[in-house]
C-alpha positions in Angstrom: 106.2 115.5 112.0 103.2 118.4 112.1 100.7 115.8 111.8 98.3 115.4 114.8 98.3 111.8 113.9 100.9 109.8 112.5 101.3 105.7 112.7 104.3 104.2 112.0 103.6 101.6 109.5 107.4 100.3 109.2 111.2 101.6 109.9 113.8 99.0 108.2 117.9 99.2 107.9 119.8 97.1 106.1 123.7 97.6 105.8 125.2 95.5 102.7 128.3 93.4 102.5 129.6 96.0 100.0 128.8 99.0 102.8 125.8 100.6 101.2 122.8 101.4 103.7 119.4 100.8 102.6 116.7 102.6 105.0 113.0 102.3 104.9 110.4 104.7 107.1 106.8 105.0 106.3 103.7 106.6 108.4 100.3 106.3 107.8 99.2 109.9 108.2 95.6 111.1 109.6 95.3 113.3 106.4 97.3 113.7 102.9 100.2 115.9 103.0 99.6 118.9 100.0 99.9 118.0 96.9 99.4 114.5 97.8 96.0 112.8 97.7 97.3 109.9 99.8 97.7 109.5 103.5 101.2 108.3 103.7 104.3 109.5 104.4 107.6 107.9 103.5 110.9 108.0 103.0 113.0 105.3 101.2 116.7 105.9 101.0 120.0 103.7 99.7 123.5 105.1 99.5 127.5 104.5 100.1 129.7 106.1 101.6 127.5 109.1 103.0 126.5 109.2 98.8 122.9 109.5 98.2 122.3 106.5 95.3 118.2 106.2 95.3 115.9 108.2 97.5 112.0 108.3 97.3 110.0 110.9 99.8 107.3 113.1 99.6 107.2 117.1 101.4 104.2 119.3 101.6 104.2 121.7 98.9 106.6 119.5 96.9 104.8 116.2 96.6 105.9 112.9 95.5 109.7 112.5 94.2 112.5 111.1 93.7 116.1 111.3 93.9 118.8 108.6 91.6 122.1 110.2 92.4 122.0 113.8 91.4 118.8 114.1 89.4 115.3 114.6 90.7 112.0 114.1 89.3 108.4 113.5 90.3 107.0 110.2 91.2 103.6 109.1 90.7 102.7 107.2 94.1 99.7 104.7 93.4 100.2 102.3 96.2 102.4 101.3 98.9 103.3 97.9 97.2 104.7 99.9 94.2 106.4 102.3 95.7 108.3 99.5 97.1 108.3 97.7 93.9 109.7 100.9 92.3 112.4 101.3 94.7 114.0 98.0 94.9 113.8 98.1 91.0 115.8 101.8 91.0 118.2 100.3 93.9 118.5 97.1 91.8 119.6 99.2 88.9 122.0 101.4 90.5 123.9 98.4 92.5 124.9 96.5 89.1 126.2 99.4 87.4 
């Protein structure tokens, strides 16, 4: 990272009966990354098979997003809680269909 200070605030793996991998990194950052008004960094990630299902992240000059299977859009981050919240809903929603 290009930040002259980060804090990791968590890093998580979880590999699912079925195979699927569900990965979790966020950093509290010492300033927001451009366009973001936060000061965190993330990346939240579950897929199969080397298949990107649900990914949330954020990238200076891009902002906020999010990834469910091919299609990206923007993502309105409000808090760590719900950005968590959102993901497990998304990854939720993709495992029973």
């Amino acid at each position: 990272m290009q930040h002259k200070s980060a804090a990791l605030i968590t890093k998580a793996k979880e590999i699912r009966d079925d195979g699927a991998v569900t990965e979790i990194t966020i950093w509290a950052l010492s300033e927001p990354i451009t366009p973001a008004t936060h000061r965190y960094k993330y990346r939240l990630y579950h897929g199969s098979a080397g298949v990107c299902r649900v990914r949330y992240d954020n990238e200076r000059g891009k902002g906020d997003h999010r990834h469910l299977g091919d299609h990206e859009a923007p993502y309105n981050f409000t808090t760590l809680e719900q950005l968590l919240a959102d993901f497990e809903a998304d990854v939720n929603q993709w495992s029973s269909q």
